[in-house]
mmCIF file of the C-alpha atoms, coordinates in Angstrom:
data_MODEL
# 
_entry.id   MODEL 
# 
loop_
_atom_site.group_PDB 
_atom_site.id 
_atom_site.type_symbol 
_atom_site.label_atom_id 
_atom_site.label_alt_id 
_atom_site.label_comp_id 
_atom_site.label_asym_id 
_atom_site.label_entity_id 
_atom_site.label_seq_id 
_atom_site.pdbx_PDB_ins_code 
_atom_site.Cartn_x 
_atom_site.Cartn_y 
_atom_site.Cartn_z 
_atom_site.occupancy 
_atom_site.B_iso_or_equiv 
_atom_site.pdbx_formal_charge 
_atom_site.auth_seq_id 
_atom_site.auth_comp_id 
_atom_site.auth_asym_id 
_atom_site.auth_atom_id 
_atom_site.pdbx_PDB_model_num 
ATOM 1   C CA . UNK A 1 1   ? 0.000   0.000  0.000   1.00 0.00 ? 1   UNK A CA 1 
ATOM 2   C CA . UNK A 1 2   ? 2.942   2.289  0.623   1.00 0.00 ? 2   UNK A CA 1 
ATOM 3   C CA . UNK A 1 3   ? 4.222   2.012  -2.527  1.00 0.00 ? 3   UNK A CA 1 
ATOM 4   C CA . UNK A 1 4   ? 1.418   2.461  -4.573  1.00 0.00 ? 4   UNK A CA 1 
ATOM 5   C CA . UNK A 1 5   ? 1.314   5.613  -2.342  1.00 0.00 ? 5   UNK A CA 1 
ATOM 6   C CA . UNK A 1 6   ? 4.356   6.470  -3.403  1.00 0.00 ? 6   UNK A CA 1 
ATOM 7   C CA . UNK A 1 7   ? 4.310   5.885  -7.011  1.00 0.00 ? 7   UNK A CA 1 
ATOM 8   C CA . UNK A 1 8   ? 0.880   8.179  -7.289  1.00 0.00 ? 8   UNK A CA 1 
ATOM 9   C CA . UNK A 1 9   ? 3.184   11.053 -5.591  1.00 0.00 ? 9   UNK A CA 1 
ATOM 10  C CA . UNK A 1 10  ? 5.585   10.476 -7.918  1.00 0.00 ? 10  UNK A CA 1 
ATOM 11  C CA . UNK A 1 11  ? 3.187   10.693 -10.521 1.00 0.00 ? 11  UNK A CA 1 
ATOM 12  C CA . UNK A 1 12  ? 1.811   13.379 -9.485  1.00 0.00 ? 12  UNK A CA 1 
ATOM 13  C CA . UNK A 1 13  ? 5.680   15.132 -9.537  1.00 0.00 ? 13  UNK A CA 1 
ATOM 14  C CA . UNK A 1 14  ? 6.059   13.862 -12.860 1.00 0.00 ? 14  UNK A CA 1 
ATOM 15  C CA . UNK A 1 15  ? 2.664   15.799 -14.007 1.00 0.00 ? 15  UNK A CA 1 
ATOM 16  C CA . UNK A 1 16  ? 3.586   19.211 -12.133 1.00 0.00 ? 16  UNK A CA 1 
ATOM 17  C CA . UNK A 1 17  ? 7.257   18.662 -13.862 1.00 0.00 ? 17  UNK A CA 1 
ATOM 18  C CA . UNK A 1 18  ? 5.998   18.194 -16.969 1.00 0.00 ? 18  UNK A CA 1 
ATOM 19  C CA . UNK A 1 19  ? 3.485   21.269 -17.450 1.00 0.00 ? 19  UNK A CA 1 
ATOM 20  C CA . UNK A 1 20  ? 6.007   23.455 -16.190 1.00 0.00 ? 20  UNK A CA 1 
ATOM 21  C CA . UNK A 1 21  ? 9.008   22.057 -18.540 1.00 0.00 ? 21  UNK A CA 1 
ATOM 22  C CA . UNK A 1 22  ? 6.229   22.758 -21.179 1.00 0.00 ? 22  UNK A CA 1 
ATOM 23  C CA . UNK A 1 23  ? 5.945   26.356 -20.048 1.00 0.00 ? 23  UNK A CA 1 
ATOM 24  C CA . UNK A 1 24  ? 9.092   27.228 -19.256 1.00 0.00 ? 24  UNK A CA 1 
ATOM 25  C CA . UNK A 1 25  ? 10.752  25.629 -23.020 1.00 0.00 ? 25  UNK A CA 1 
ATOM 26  C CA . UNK A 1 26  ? 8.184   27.650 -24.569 1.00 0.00 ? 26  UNK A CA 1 
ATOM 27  C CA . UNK A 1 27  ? 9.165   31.435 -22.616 1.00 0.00 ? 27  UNK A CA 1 
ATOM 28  C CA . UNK A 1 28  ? 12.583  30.226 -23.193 1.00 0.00 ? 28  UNK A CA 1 
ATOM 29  C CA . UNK A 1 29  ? 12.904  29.245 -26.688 1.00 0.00 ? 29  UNK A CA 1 
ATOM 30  C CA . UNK A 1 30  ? 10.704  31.985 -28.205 1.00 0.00 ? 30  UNK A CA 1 
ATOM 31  C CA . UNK A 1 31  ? 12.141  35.095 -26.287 1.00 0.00 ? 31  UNK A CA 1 
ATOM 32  C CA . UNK A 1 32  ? 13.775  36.451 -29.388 1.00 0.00 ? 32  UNK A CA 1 
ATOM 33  C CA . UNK A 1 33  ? 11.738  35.516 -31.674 1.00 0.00 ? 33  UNK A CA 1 
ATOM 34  C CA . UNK A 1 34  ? 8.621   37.212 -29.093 1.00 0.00 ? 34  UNK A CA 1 
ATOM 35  C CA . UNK A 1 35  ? 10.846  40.119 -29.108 1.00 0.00 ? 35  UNK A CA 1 
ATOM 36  C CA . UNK A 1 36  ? 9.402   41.106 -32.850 1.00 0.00 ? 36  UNK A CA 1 
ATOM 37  C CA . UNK A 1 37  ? 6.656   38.932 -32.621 1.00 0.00 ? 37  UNK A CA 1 
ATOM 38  C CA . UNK A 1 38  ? 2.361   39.911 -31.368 1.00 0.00 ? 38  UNK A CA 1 
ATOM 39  C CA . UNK A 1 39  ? 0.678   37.253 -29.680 1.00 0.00 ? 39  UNK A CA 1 
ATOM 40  C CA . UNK A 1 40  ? -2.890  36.049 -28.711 1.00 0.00 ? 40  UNK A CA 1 
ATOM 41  C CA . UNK A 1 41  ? -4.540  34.928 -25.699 1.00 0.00 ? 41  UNK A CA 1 
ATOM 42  C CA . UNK A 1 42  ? -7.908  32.452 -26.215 1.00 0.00 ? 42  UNK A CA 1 
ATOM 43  C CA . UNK A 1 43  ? -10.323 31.179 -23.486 1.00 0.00 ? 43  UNK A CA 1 
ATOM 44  C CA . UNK A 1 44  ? -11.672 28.102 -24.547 1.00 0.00 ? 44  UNK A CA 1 
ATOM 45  C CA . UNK A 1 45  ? -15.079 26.868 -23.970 1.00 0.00 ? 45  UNK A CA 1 
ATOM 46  C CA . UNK A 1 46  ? -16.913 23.631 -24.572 1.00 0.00 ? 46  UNK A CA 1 
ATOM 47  C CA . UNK A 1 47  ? -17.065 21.296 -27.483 1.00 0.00 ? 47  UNK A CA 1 
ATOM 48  C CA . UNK A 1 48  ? -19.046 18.641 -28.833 1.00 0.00 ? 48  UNK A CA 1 
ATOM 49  C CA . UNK A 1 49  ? -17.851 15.466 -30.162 1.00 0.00 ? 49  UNK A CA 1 
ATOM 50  C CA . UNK A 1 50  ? -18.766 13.232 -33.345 1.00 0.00 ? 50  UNK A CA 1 
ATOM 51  C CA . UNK A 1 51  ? -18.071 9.276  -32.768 1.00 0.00 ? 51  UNK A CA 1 
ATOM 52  C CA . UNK A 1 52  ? -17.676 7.196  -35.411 1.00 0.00 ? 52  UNK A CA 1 
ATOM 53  C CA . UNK A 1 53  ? -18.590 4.053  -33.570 1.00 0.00 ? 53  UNK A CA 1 
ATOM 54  C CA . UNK A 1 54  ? -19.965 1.175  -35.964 1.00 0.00 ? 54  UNK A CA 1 
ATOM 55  C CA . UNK A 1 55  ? -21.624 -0.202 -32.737 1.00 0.00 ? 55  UNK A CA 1 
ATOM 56  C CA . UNK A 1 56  ? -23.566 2.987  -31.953 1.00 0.00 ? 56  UNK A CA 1 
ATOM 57  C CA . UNK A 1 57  ? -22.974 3.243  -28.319 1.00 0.00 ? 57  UNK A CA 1 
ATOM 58  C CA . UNK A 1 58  ? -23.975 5.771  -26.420 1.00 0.00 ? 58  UNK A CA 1 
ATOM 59  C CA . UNK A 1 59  ? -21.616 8.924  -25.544 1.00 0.00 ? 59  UNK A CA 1 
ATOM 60  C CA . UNK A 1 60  ? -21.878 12.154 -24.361 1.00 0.00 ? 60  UNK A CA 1 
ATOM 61  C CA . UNK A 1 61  ? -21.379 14.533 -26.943 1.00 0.00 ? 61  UNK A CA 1 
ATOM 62  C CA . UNK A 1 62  ? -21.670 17.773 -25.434 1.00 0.00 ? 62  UNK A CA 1 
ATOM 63  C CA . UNK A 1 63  ? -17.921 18.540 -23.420 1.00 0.00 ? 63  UNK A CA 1 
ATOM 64  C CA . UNK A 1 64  ? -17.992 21.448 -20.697 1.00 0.00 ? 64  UNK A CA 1 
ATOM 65  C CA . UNK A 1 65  ? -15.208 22.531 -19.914 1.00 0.00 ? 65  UNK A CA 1 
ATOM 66  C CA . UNK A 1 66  ? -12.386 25.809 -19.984 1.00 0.00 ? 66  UNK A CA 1 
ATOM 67  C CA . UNK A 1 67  ? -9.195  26.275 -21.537 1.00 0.00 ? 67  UNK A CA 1 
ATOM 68  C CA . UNK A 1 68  ? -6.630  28.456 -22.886 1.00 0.00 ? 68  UNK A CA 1 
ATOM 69  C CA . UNK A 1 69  ? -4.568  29.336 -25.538 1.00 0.00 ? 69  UNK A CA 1 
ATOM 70  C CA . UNK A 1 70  ? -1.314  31.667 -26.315 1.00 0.00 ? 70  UNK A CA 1 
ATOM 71  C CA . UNK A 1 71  ? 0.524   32.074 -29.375 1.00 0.00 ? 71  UNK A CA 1 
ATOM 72  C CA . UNK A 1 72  ? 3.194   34.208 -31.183 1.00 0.00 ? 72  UNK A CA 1 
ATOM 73  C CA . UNK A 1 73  ? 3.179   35.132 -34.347 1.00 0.00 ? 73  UNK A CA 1 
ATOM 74  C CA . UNK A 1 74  ? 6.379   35.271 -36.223 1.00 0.00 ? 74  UNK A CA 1 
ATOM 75  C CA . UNK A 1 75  ? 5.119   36.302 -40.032 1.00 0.00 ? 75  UNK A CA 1 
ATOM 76  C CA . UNK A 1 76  ? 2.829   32.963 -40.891 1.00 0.00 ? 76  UNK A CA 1 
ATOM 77  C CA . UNK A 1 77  ? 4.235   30.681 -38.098 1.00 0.00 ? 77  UNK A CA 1 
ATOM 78  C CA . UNK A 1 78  ? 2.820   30.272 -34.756 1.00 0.00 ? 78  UNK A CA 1 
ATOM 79  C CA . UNK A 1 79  ? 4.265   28.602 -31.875 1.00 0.00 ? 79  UNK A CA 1 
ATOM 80  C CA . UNK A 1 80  ? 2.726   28.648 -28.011 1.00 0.00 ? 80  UNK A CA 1 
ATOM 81  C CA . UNK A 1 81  ? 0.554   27.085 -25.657 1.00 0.00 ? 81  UNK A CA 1 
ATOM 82  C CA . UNK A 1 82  ? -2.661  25.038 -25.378 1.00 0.00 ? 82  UNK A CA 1 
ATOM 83  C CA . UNK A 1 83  ? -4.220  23.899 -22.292 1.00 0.00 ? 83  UNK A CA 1 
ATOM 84  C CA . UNK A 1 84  ? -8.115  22.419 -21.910 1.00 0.00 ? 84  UNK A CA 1 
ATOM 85  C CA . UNK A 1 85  ? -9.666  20.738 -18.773 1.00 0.00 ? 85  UNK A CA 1 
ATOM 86  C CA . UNK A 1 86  ? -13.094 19.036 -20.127 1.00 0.00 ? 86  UNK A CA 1 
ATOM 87  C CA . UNK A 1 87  ? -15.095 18.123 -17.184 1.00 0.00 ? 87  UNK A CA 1 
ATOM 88  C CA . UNK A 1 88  ? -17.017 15.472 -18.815 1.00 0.00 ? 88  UNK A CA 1 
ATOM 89  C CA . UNK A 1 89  ? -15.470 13.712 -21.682 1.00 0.00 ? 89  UNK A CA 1 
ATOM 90  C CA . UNK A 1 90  ? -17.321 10.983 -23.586 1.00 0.00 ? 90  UNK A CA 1 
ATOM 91  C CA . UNK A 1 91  ? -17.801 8.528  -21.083 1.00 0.00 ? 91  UNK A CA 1 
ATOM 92  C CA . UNK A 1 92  ? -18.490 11.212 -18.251 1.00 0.00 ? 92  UNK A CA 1 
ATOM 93  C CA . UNK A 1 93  ? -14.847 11.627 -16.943 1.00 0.00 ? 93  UNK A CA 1 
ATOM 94  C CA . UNK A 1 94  ? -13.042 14.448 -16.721 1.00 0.00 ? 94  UNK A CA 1 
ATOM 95  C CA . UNK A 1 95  ? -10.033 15.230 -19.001 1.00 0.00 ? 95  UNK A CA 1 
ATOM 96  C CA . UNK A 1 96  ? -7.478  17.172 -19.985 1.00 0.00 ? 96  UNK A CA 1 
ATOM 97  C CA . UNK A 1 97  ? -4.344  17.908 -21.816 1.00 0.00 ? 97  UNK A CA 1 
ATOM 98  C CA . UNK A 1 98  ? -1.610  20.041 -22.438 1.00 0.00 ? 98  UNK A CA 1 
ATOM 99  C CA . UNK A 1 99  ? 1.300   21.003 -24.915 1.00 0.00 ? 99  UNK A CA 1 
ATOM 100 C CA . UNK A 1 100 ? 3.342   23.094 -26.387 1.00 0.00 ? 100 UNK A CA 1 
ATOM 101 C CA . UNK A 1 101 ? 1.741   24.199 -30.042 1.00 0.00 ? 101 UNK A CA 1 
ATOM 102 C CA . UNK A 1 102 ? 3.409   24.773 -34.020 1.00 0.00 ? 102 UNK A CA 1 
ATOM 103 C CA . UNK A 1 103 ? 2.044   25.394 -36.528 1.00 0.00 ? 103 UNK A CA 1 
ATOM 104 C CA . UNK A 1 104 ? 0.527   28.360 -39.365 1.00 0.00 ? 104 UNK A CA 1 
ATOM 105 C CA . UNK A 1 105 ? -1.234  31.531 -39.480 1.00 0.00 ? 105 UNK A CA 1 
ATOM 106 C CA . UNK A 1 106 ? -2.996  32.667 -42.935 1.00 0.00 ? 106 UNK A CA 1 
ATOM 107 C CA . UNK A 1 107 ? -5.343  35.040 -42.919 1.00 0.00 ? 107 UNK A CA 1 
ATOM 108 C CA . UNK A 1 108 ? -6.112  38.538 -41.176 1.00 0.00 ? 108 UNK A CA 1 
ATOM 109 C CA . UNK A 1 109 ? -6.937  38.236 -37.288 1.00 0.00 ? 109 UNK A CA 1 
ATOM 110 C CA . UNK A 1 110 ? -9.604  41.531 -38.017 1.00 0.00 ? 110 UNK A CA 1 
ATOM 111 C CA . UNK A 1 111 ? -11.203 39.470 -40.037 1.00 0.00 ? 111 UNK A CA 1 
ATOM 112 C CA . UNK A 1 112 ? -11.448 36.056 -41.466 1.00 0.00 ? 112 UNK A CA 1 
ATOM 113 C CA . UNK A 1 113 ? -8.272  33.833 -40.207 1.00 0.00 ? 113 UNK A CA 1 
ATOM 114 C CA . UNK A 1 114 ? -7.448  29.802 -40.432 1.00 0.00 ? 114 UNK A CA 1 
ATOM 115 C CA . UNK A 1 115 ? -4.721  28.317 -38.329 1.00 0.00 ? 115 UNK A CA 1 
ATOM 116 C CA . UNK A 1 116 ? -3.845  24.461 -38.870 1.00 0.00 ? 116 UNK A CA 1 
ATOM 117 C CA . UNK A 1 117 ? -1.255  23.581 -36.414 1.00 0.00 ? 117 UNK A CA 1 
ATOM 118 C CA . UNK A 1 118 ? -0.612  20.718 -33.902 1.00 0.00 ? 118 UNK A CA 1 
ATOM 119 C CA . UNK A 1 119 ? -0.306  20.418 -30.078 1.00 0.00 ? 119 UNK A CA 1 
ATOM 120 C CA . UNK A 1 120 ? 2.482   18.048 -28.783 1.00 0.00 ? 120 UNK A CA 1 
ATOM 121 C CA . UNK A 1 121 ? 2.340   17.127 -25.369 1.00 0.00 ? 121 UNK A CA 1 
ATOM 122 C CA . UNK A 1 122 ? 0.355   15.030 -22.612 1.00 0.00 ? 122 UNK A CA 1 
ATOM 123 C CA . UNK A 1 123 ? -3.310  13.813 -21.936 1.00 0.00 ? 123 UNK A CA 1 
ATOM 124 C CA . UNK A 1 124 ? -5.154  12.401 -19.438 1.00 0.00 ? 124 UNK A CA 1 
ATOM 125 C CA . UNK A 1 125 ? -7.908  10.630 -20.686 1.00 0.00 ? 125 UNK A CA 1 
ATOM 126 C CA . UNK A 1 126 ? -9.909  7.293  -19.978 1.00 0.00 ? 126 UNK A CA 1 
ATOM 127 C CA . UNK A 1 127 ? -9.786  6.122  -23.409 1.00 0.00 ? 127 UNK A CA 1 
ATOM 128 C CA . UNK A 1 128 ? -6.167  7.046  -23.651 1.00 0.00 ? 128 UNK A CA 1 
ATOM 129 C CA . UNK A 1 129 ? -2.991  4.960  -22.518 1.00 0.00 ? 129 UNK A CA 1 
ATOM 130 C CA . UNK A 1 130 ? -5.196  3.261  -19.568 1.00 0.00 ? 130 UNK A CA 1 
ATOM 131 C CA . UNK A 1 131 ? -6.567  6.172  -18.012 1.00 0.00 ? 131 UNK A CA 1 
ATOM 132 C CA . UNK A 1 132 ? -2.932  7.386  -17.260 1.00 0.00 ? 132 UNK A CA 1 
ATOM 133 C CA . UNK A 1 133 ? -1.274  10.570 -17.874 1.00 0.00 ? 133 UNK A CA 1 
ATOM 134 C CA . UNK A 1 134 ? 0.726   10.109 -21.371 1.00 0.00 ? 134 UNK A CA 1 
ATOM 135 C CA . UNK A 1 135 ? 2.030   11.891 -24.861 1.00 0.00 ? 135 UNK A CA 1 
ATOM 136 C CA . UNK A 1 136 ? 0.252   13.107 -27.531 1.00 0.00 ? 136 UNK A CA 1 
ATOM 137 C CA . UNK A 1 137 ? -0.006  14.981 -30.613 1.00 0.00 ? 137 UNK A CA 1 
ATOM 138 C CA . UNK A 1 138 ? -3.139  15.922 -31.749 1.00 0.00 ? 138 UNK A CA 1 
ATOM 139 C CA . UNK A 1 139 ? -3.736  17.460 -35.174 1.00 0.00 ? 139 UNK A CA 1 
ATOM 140 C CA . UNK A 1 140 ? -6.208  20.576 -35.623 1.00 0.00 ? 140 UNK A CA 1 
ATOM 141 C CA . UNK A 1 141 ? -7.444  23.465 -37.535 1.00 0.00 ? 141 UNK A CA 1 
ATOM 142 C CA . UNK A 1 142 ? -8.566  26.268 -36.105 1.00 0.00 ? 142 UNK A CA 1 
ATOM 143 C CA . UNK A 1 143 ? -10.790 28.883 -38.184 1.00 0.00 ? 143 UNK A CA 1 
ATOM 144 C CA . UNK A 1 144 ? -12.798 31.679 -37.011 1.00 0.00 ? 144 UNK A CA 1 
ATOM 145 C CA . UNK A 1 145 ? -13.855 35.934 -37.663 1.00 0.00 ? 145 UNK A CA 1 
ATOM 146 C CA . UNK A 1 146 ? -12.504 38.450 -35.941 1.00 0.00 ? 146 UNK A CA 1 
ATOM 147 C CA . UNK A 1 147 ? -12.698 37.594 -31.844 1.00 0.00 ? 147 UNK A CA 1 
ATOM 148 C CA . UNK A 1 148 ? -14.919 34.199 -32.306 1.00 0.00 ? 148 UNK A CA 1 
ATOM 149 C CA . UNK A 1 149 ? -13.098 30.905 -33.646 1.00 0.00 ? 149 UNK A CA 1 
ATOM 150 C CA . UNK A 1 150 ? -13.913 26.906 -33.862 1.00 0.00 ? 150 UNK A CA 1 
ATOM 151 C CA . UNK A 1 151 ? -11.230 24.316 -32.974 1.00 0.00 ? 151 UNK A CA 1 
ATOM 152 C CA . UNK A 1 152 ? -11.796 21.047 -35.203 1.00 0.00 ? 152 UNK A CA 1 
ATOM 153 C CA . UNK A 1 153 ? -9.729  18.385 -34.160 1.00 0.00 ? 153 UNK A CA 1 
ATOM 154 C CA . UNK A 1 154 ? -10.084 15.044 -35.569 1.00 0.00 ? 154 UNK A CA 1 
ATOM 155 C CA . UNK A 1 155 ? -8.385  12.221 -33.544 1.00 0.00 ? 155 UNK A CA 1 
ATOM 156 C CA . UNK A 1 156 ? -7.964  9.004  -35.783 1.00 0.00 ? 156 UNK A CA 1 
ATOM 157 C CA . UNK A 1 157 ? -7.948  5.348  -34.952 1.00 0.00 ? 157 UNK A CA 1 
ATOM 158 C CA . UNK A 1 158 ? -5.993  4.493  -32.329 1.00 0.00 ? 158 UNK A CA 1 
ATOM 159 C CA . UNK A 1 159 ? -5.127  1.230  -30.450 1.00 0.00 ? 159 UNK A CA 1 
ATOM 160 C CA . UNK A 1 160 ? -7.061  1.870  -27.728 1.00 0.00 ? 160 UNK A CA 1 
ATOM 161 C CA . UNK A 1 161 ? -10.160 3.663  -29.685 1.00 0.00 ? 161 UNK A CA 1 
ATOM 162 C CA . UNK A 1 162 ? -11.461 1.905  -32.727 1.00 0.00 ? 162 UNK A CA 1 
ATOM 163 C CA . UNK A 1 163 ? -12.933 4.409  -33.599 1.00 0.00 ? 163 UNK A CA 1 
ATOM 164 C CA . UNK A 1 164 ? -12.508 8.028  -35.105 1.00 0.00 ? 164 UNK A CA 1 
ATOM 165 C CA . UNK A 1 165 ? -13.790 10.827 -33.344 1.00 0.00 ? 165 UNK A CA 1 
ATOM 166 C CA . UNK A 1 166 ? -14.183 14.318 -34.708 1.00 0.00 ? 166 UNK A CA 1 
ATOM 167 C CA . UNK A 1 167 ? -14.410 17.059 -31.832 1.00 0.00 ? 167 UNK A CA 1 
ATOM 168 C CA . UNK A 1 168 ? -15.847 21.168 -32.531 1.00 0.00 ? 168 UNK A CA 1 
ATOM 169 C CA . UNK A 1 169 ? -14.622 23.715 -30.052 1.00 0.00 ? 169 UNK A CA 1 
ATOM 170 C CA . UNK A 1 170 ? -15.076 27.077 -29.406 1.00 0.00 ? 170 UNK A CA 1 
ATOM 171 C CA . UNK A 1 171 ? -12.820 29.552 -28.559 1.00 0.00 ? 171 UNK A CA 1 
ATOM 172 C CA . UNK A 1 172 ? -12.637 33.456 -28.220 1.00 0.00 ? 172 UNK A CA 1 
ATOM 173 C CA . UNK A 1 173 ? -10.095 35.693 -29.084 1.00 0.00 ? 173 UNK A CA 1 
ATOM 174 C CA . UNK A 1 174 ? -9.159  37.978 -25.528 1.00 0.00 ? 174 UNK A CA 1 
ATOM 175 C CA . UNK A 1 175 ? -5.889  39.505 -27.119 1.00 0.00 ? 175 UNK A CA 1 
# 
């Protein structure tokens, strides 16, 4: 009993450890290209899911939950942050991941403006890796006018999910 204890603490180390390496690579690898860079801050809100589950089981498709975004801008590439905490995923557990973010900016931010990119970095999610905290890169494309945006993020078959699932975000624009 102690050691299982001790191996959640250390798990729990491991997490704190890893969300702040995140952080702290990100300040540190972008400060000169932030220097000439702008940035933007989102606040995510909730998102509903798609499953494409042959056996038509029953899921919870609508996800509340709050998140965050921050990016630079360096001409048409973006680099930063993404963080969500869903508080009821498909099966009615929370979730949530984090990761440090690459990818492209086209577009005008005062007006129409599509960003595909990917976020690289860890989840914690039933369906994922056991229920454990583990790595991840997750593919999406974010689109949106002005302030308001949509994250689509399609995550394929995996191992563990024989299915693909197609998830719809929203997300506002606070810088």
């Amino acid at each position: 009993m102690l050691h299982t204890q001790l191996n959640k603490m250390k798990m729990k180390k491991y997490k704190i450890l890893f969300v702040c390496l995140n952080i702290g690579l990100i300040i540190l690898l972008n400060q000169t290209l932030a220097a000439r860079a702008h940035y933007s801050i989102y606040l995510n809100g909730p998102s509903i899911s798609k499953h494409f589950d042959p056996y038509r089981r029953h899921y919870n498709y609508f996800h509340p939950g709050i998140g965050g975004e921050l990016y630079f801008y360096s001409g048409r590439l973006l680099w930063g942050f993404h963080g969500h905490f869903m508080m009821k995923d498909s099966l009615n557990n929370s979730a949530y991941w984090t990761g440090a973010v690459v990818g492209w900016s086209l577009g005008n931010k005062n007006k129409w403006w599509l960003e595909p990119f990917i976020i690289i970095g860890g989840i914690k999610k039933n369906e994922y890796n056991a229920g454990k905290f583990g790595p991840f890169a997750l593919p999406v494309l974010s689109l949106g006018y002005k302030r308001i945006g949509i994250n689509l993020c399609y995550i394929p078959k995996l191992p563990r999910v024989t299915y693909p699932i197609l998830l719809v975000q929203i997300k506002l624009r606070l810088l």
